[in-house]
C-alpha positions in Angstrom: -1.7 -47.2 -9.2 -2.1 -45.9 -12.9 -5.7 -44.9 -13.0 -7.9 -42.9 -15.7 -10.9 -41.2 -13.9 -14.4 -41.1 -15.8 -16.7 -38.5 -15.3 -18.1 -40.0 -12.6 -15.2 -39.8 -10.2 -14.7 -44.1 -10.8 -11.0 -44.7 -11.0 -9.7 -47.2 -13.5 -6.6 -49.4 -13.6 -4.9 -51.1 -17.0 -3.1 -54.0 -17.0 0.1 -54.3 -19.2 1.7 -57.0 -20.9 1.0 -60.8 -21.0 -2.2 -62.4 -21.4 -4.9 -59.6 -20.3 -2.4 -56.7 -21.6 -5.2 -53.9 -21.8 -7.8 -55.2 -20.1 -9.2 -52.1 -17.4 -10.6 -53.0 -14.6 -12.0 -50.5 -11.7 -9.2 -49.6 -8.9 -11.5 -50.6 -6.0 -12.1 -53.8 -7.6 -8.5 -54.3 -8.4 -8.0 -53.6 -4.8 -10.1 -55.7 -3.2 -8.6 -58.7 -5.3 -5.1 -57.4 -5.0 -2.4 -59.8 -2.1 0.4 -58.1 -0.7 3.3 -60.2 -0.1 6.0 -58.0 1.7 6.4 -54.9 -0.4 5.1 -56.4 -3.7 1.2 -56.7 -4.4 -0.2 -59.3 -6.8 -3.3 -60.0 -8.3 -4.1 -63.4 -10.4 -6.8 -62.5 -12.8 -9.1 -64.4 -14.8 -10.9 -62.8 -18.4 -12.6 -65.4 -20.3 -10.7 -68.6 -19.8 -7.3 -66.4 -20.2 -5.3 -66.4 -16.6 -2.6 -64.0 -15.7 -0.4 -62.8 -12.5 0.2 -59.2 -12.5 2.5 -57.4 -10.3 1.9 -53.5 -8.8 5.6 -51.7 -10.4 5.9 -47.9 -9.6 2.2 -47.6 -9.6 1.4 -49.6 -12.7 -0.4 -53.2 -13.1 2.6 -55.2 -15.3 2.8 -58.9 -16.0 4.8 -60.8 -13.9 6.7 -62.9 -15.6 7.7 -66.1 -14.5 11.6 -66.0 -13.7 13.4 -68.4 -15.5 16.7 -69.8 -14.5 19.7 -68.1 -16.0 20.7 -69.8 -19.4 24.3 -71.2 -18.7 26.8 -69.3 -20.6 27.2 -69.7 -24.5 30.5 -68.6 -25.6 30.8 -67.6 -29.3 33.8 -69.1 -29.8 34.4 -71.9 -32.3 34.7 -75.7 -30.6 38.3 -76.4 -30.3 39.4 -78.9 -32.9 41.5 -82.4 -32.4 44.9 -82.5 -32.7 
């Protein structure tokens, strides 16, 4: 996890990206909240009224985005005119 320390030993997370993008949280917290599914670990977060799925990437909180089906191919060729 990417954590900043305080003085008092507390480690701190920060999400990044999407809704809560900055938002820091304490790592135990985090933790506790945190589902593993397989290898991946997510956590759906709520900060006043504003909802968010984060993702645990290479030791960093990210957003994870929603994945979208793949746009069907858009050539940039002109349309083909009538004979």
């Amino acid at each position: 996890m990417d954590h900043d320390t305080t003085p008092s030993g507390e480690g701190f997370v920060t999400l990044y990206a999407g809704p809560l993008d900055g938002l820091v949280l304490t790592a135990a917290h985090l933790d506790r909240m945190a589902q593993d599914h397989g290898s991946e670990r997510y956590c759906l977060l709520t900060n006043r009224g504003v909802t968010g799925l984060y993702q645990e990437v290479d030791g960093r909180w990210v957003y994870a985005t929603p994945h979208l089906p793949a746009a069907p191919d858009q050539s940039t060729d002109q349309p083909e005119e009538p004979a």
